[in-house]
N, C-alpha and C positions, 0 to 999 in steps of 0.2 A: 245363075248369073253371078259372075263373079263381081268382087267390088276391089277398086285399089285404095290400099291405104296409103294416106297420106302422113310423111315424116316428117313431126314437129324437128325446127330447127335448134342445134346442138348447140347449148347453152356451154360458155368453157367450163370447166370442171376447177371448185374452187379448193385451194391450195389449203393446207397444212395449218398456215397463219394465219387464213380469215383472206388472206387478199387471191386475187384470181388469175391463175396461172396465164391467160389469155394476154394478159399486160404485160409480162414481163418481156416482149421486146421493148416494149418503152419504157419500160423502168431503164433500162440497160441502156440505153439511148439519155437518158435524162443524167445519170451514175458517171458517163461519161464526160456527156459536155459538163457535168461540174465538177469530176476532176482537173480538167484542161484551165477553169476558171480559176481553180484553188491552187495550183501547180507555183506558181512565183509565191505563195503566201507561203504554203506550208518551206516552200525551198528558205524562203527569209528566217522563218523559225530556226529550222533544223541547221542553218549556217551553211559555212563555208570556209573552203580552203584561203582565199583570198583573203588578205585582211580588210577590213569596212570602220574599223573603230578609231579615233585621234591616236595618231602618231606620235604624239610631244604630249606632257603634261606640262602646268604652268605653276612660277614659282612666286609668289610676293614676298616682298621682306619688309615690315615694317621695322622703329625703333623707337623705344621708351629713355627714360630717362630715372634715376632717383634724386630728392633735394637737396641743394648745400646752401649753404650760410653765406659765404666771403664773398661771392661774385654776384653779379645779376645776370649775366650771359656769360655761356661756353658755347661758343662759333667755332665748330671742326667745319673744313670743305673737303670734303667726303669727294674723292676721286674717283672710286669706281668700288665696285663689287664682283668680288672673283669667288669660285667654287672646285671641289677636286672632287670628280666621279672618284668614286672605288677603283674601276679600274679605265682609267682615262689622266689624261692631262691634266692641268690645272685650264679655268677657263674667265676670262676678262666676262661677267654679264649683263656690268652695267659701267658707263662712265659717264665723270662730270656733274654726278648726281648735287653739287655743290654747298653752298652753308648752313648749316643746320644748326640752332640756338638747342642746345643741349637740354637747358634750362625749360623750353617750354614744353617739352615730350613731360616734366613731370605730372599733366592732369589729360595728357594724350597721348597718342601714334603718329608718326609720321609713315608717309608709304615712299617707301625708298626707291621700289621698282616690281614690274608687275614682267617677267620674261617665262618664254617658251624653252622647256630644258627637254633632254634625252631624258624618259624615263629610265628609274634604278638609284641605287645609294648613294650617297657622295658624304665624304668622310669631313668636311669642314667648310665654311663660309667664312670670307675674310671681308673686312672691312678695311680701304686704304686711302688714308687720309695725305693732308696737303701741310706742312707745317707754315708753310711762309704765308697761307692764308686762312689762319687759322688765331683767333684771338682771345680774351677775357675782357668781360667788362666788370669792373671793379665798384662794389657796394659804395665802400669807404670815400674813395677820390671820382668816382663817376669814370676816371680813366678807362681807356681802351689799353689793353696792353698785349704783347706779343705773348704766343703760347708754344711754347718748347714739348716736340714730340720728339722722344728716339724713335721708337720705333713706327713709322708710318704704315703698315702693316700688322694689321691688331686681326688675328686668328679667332672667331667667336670661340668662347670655353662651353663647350658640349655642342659642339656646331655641326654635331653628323642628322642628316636627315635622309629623305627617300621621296623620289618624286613618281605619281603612278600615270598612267595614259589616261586622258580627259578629267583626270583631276586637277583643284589647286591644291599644294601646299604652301599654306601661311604659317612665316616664323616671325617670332614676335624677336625684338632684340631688344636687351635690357645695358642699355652704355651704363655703368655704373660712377656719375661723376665724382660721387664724394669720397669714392675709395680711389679713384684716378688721378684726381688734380692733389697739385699738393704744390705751397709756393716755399721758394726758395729762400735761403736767410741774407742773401742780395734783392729781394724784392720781385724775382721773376719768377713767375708760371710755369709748371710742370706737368704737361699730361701724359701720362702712363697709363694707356688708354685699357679698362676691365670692362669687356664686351660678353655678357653671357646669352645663351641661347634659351630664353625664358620659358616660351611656348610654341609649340608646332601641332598645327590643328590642318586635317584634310579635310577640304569641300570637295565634298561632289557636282 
């Protein structure tokens, strides 16, 4: 009498690394739908050709002041603010910015103007002032009196800075009034206006 045997079923044969070769179509299956999931993240990572990042960086200009003795106010009306890329034009970036008491920047900042520039160098900041509305107030007589500018157009001394993409650059300006004013032996006011570029600090 013959007997037939019976064939225990074929367990998968388990792999190399402990896991069982029988699964690896769903691994492969699993490997892919989470490539497909990760595909925009890792693309974010690794970049790209297009640009994604702020186009303009931005520029503030504050201004200070040092103290003098003879006057109680020095009121410049500040017309605008111009700048000259390295290589570009000169460029108007603020106007009408108007009267500014000289005098009280000595225990503060003022914020002149807060603009959007072309990133890259620029060789100098000008500050351009208004003489016909521009005054001194006087300790002695309390008088208001007229203030005499040659030159309306005061060039900061070390005025070169650099602007970077989604950064600020903040420059500090130091108007220097006590080396500037100077009064006349007829009794009138002279500004000869010494604008230096004190500090330039980048925020991120």
């Amino acid at each position: 009498m013959f007997c037939r045997k019976t064939r225990k079923p074929i367990t998968p044969r388990a792999a190399e690394d402990g896991s069982e070769a029988g699964f690896r179509p769903l691994q492969m299956v699993w490997i892919a739908i989470l490539a497909v999931a990760l595909a925009p993240f890792l693309m974010a990572c690794g970049g790209s050709d297009s640009p994604s990042g702020p186009a303009t960086g931005t520029l503030a200009v504050e201004m200070k002041d040092a103290p003098i003795d003879e006057v109680s106010e020095i009121n410049v009306y500040i017309v605008g603010l111009t700048v000259k890329p390295v290589d570009g034009p000169v460029d108007v970036i603020a106007s009408e910015i108007g009267l500014v008491d000289l005098l009280e920047l000595q225990t503060t900042t003022e914020l002149l103007a807060v603009v959007n520039l072309e990133p890259g160098a620029y060789t100098f900041i000008q500050v351009d002032l208004d003489q016909d509305r521009s005054n001194v107030v006087e300790i002695d007589s309390g008088l208001e009196q007229p203030l005499q500018i040659p030159s309306e157009e005061i060039k900061v001394v070390g005025g070169g800075f650099e602007v970077f993409p989604g950064d600020t650059t903040r420059l500090t300006l130091d108007f220097d009034a006590n080396r500037s004013l100077l009064k006349l032996g007829n009794g009138d006011w002279l500004l000869e206006p010494l604008i230096l570029l004190e500090n330039v600090v980048i925020e991120e």
